[in-house]
C-alpha positions as CSV (number, residue, x, y, z in Angstrom):
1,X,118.1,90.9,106.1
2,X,121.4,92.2,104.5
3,X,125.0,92.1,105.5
4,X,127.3,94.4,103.6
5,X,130.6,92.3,103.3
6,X,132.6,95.2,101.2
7,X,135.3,93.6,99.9
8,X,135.9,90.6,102.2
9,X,135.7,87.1,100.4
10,X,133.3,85.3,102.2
11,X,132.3,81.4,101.1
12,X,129.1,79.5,102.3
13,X,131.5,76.9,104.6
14,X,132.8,79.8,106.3
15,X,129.2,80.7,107.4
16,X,128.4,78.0,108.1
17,X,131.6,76.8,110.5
18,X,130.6,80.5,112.0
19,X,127.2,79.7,112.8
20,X,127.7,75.9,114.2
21,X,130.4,77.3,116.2
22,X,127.9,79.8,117.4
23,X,124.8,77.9,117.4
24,X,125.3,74.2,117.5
25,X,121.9,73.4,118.5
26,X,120.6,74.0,115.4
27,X,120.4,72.1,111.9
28,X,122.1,72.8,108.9
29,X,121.8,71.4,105.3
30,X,123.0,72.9,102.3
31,X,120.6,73.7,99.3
32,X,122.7,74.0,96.0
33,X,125.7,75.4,96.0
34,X,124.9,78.9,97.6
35,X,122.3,78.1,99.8
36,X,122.6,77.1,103.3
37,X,119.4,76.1,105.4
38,X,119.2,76.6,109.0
39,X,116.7,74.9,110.8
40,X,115.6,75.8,114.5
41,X,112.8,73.7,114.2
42,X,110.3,71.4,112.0
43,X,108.5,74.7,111.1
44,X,111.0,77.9,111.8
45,X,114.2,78.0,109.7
46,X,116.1,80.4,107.6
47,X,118.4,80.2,104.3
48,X,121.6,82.2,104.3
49,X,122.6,83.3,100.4
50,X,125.7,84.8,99.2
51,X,126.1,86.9,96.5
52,X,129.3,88.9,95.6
53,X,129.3,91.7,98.5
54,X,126.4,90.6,100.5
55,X,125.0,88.1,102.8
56,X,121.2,87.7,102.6
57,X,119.5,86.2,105.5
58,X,115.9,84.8,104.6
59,X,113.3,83.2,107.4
60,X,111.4,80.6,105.6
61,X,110.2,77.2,106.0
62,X,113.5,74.9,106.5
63,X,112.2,72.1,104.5
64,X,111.0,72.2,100.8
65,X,107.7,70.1,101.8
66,X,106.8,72.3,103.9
67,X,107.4,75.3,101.4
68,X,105.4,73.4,98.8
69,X,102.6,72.5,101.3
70,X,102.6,76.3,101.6
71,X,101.5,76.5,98.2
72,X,99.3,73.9,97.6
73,X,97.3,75.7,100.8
74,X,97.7,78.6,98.9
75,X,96.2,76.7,95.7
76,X,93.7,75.1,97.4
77,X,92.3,78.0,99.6
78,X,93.3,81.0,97.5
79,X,95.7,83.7,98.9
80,X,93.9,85.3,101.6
81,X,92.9,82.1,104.5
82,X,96.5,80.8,103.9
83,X,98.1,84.6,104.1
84,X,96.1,85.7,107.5
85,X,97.3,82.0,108.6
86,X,101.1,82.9,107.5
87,X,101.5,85.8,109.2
88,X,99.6,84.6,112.6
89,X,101.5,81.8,113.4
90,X,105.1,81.8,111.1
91,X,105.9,85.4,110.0
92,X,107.0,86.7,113.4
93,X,108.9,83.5,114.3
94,X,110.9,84.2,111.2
95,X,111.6,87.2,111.7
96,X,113.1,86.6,115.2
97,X,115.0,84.2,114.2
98,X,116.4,85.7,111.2
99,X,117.3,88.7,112.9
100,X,119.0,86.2,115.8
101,X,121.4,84.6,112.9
102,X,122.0,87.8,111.2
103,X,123.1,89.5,114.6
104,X,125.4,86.8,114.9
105,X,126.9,87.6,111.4
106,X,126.9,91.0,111.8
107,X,130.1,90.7,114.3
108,X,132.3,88.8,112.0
109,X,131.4,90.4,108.5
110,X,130.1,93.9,108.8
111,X,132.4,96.0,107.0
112,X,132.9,99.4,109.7
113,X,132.7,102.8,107.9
């Protein structure tokens, strides 16, 4: 998901003081410099990227083993198995938790038109 930040300045330790403040329950690492990593659980997380006048909020898998165990399955098995498997039992989880961190963010940086 996208949040428009117009011309605010935003920088990743901002998020992230927003989003512990908000949700302290939850894990965060950082990945780089511009990456942030939220994990919810061992299998549901999401990264939070920003770029010059947006805020990109991604579900994904909140460790890189289990990103790359992704894609051995997907080596090993071919696309389809591991795809049907994806969306059955992570794609909806991520999407409910990305949109529960980018509501969040939409009340402090959502530029009003």
């Amino acid at each position: 998901m996208k949040i428009n930040l117009g011309d605010k300045v935003v920088t990743i330790d901002e998020v992230r003081a927003k989003l512990e403040e908000k949700f302290p329950e939850y894990g965060y690492s950082m990945r780089g410099k511009k990456v942030l990593v939220v994990k919810k659980s061992a299998t549901v997380g999401a990264q939070v990227m920003i770029f010059r006048k947006r805020l990109n909020i991604n579900g994904n898998f909140p460790s890189m083993g289990g990103q790359m165990l992704f894609m051995l399955c997907i080596l090993l098995l071919g696309i389809l198995i591991p795809l049907i498997i994806y969306f059955a039992a992570f794609h909806g989880k991520f999407k409910k938790f990305e949109k529960e961190l980018s509501d969040a963010l939409l009340e402090e940086y959502q530029e009003v038109v």
